[in-house]
C-alpha positions in Angstrom: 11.2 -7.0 -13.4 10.5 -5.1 -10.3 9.9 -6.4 -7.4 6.0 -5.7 -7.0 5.6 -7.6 -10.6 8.1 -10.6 -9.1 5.7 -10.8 -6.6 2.4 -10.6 -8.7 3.5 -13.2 -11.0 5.0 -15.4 -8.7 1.1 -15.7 -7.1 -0.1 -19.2 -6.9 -3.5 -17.1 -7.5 -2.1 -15.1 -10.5 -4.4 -16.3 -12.9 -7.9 -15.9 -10.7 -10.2 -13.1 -12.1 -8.7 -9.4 -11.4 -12.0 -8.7 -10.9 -12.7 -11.0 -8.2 -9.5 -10.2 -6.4 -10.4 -6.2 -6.4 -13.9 -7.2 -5.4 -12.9 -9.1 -2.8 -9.9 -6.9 -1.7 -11.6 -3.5 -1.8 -14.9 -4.4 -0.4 -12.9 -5.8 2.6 -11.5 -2.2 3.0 -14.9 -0.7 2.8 -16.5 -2.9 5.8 -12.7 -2.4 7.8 -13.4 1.9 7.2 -17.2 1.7 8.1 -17.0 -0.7 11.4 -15.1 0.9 13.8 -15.0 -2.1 16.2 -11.1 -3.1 17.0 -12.4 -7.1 17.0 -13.8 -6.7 13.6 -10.6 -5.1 12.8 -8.1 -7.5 14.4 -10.2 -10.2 12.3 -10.0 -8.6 8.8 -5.8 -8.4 9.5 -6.1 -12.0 10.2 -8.1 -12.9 7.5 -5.7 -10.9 4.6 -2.3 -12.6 6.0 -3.9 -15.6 5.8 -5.0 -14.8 2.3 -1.5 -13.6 1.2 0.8 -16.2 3.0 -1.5 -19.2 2.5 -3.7 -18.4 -0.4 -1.1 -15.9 -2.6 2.0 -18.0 -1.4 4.1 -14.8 -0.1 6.3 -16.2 1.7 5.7 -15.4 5.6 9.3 -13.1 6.0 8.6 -11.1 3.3 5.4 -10.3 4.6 6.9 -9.1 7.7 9.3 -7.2 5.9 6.4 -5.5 4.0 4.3 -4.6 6.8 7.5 -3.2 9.2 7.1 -0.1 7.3 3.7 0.9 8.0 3.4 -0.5 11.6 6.4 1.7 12.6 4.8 4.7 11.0 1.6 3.9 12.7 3.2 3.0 16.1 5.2 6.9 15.8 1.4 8.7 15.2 -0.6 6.6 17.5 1.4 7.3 20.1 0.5 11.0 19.5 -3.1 10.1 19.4 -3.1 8.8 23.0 -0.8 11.3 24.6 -2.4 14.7 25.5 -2.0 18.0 27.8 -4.3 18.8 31.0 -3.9 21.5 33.5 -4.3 18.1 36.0 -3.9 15.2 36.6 -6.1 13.3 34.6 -5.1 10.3 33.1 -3.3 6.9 34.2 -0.3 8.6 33.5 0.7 12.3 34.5 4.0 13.8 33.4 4.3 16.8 35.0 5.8 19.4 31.8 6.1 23.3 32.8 3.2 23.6 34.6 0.8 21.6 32.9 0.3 17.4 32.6 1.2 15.1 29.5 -1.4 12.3 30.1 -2.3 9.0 28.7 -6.1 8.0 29.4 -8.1 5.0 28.9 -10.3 7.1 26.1 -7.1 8.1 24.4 -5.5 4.7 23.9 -8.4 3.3 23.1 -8.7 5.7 20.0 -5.4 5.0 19.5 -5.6 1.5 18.9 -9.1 1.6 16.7 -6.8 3.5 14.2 -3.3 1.5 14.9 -5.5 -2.1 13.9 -7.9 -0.2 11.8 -5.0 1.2 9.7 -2.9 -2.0 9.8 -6.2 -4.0 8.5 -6.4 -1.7 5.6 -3.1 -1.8 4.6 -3.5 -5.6 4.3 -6.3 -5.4 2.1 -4.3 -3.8 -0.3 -1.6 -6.0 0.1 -3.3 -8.9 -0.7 -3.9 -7.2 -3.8 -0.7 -5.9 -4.5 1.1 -9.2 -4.1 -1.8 -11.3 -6.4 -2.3 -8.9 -9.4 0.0 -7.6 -11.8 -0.4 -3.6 -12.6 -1.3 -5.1 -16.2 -3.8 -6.8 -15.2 -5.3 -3.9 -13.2 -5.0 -1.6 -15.6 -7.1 -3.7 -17.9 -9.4 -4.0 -15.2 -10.0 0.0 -15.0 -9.9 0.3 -18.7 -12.4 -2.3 -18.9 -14.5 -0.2 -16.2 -14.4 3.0 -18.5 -11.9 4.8 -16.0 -11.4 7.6 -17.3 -8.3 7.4 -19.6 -6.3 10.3 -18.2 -5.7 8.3 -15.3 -5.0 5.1 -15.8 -2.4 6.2 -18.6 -1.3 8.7 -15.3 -1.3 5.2 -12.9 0.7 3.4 -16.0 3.5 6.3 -16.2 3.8 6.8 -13.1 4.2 3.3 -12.1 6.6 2.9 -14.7 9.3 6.1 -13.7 9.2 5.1 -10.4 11.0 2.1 -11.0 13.0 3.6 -13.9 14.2 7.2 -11.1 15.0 4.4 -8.2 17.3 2.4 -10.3 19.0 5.3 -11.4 19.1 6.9 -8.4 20.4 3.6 -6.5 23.6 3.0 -9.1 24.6 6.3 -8.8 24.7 6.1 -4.7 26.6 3.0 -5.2 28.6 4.8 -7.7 29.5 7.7 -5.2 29.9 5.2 -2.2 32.4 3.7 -4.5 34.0 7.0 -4.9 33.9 7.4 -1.2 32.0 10.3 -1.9 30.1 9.9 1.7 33.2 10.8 3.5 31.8 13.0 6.1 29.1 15.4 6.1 29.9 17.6 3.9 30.7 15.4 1.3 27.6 13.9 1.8 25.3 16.6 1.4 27.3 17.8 -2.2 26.9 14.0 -3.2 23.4 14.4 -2.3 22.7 17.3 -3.9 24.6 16.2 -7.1 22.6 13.1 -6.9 19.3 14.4 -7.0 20.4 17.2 -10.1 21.5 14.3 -11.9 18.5 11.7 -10.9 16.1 14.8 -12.3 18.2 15.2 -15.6 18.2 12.0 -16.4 14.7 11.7 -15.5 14.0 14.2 -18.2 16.3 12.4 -20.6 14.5 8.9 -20.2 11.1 10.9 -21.3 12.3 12.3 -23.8 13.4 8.9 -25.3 10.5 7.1 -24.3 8.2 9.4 -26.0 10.3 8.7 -29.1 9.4 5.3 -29.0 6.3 5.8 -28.4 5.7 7.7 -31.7 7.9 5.7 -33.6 5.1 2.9 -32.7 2.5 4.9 -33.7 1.5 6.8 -30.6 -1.4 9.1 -31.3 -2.5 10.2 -27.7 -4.4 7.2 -26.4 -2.7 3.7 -24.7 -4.2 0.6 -25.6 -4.7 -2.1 -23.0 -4.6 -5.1 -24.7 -3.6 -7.5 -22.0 -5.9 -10.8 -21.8 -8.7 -10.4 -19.5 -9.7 -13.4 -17.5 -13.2 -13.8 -16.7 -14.9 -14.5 -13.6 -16.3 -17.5 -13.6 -20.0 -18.1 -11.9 -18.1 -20.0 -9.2 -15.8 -17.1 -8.5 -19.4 -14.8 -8.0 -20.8 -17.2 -5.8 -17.8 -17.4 -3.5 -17.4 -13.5 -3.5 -21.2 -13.2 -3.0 -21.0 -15.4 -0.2 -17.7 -13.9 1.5 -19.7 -10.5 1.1 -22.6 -11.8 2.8 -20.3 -13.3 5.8 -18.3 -10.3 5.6 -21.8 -8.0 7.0 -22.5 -10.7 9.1 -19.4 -10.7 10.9 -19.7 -6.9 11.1 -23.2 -6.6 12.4 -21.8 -10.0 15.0 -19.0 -7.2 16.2 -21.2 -4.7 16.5 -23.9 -6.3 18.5 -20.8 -7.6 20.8 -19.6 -4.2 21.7 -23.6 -2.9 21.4 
């Protein structure tokens, strides 16, 4: 089991309505991409590690772990945001640089962190969904939407052989570190190169087999989602109903603040 399913199914709130989750989850993103307020903002990132630490039951250090990755991307392009070129002086800070200035002003980092918290409050929106709902139960969700089929058999696939080329690709690095096949640089380049030829053939080989199965099981084009599909209960719509209508509230509140 990897370990987005480990974490899915190890959910105190596995068993709530997919459809509640998503609802609740994605129209949290919506309000986060429409209000561009950094309180509103700062309060939705609050709000989803609450949800996933408390509620979920993630446990708080791999939550940190989990959102390292995107906070030092965002840090790296933020700081681009705020940092520009004048022919002057024109910011709090001026870096003289061949002739011309590399300033920071207060309009700059002010963008810069609307999208730093606006960005990080996103990301936690789908991360309170990635670590409550299994991809099954997702999937079953969209099929049960009428998504089209060609992509949620595309979301299924793909899902599955990304898990299936990391694997692969991890034992044989561990299989050439064995070999001390990372001895210097050039060694490492020709055991990278061989490792991505042979990640791609076998990539091609595990298709080929699966397909196999597949038709051996009576594929005939079309993948049935057959997993349970919990309900949502009239409880469940009265709570989402009522976070939606506290959700606006708090984003008109924000607005009005800043007005």
């Amino acid at each position: 089991m990897v370990t987005m399913d480990r974490l899915a199914y190890g959910s105190k709130i596995k068993d709530v309505s997919p459809a509640f989750k998503a609802g609740l989850a994605v129209s949290t993103l919506l309000c986060t991409l429409l209000v561009s307020e950094n309180l509103f903002s700062a309060g939705v990132l609050a709000l989803m590690t609450l949800l996933c630490i408390v509620i979920s039951g993630l446990p708080l250090r791999r939550y940190l772990r989990m959102c390292a990755i995107p906070f030092w991307f965002l840090l790296l392009g933020v700081v681009t945001i705020s940092v520009s070129f004048s022919a002057e002086p024109a910011g709090f800070v001026n870096l003289p640089v061949f002739g011309s200035y590399l300033v920071v002003t207060r309009a700059g980092v002010e963008q810069a962190l609307n999208v730093f918290l606006k960005s990080m409050a996103g990301v936690s929106c789908l991360y309170f969904l990635y670590v409550s709902t299994p991809m099954s139960d997702l999937l079953g969700l969209l099929d049960r939407m009428h998504t089209p089929k060609l992509l949620t058999e595309l979301m299924m696939m793909i899902y599955r052989f990304i898990f299936i080329l990391l694997g692969m690709a991890e034992q044989m690095a561990v299989a050439q570190k064995a070999r001390l096949g990372n001895m210097g640089y050039r060694a490492s380049f020709r055991s990278l190169s061989v490792l991505a030829s042979s990640v791609f053939v076998g990539a091609f080989q595990k298709s080929s087999r699966l397909y196999d199965a597949m038709e051996s099981r009576g594929y005939d084009g079309d993948f049935a989602f057959t997993g349970e599909l919990i309900r949502t209960t009239g409880r469940q719509k009265a709570m989402l109903a009522v976070y939606e209508l506290a959700l606006i509230s708090a984003a008109i509140f924000t607005k009005l603040i800043a007005g």
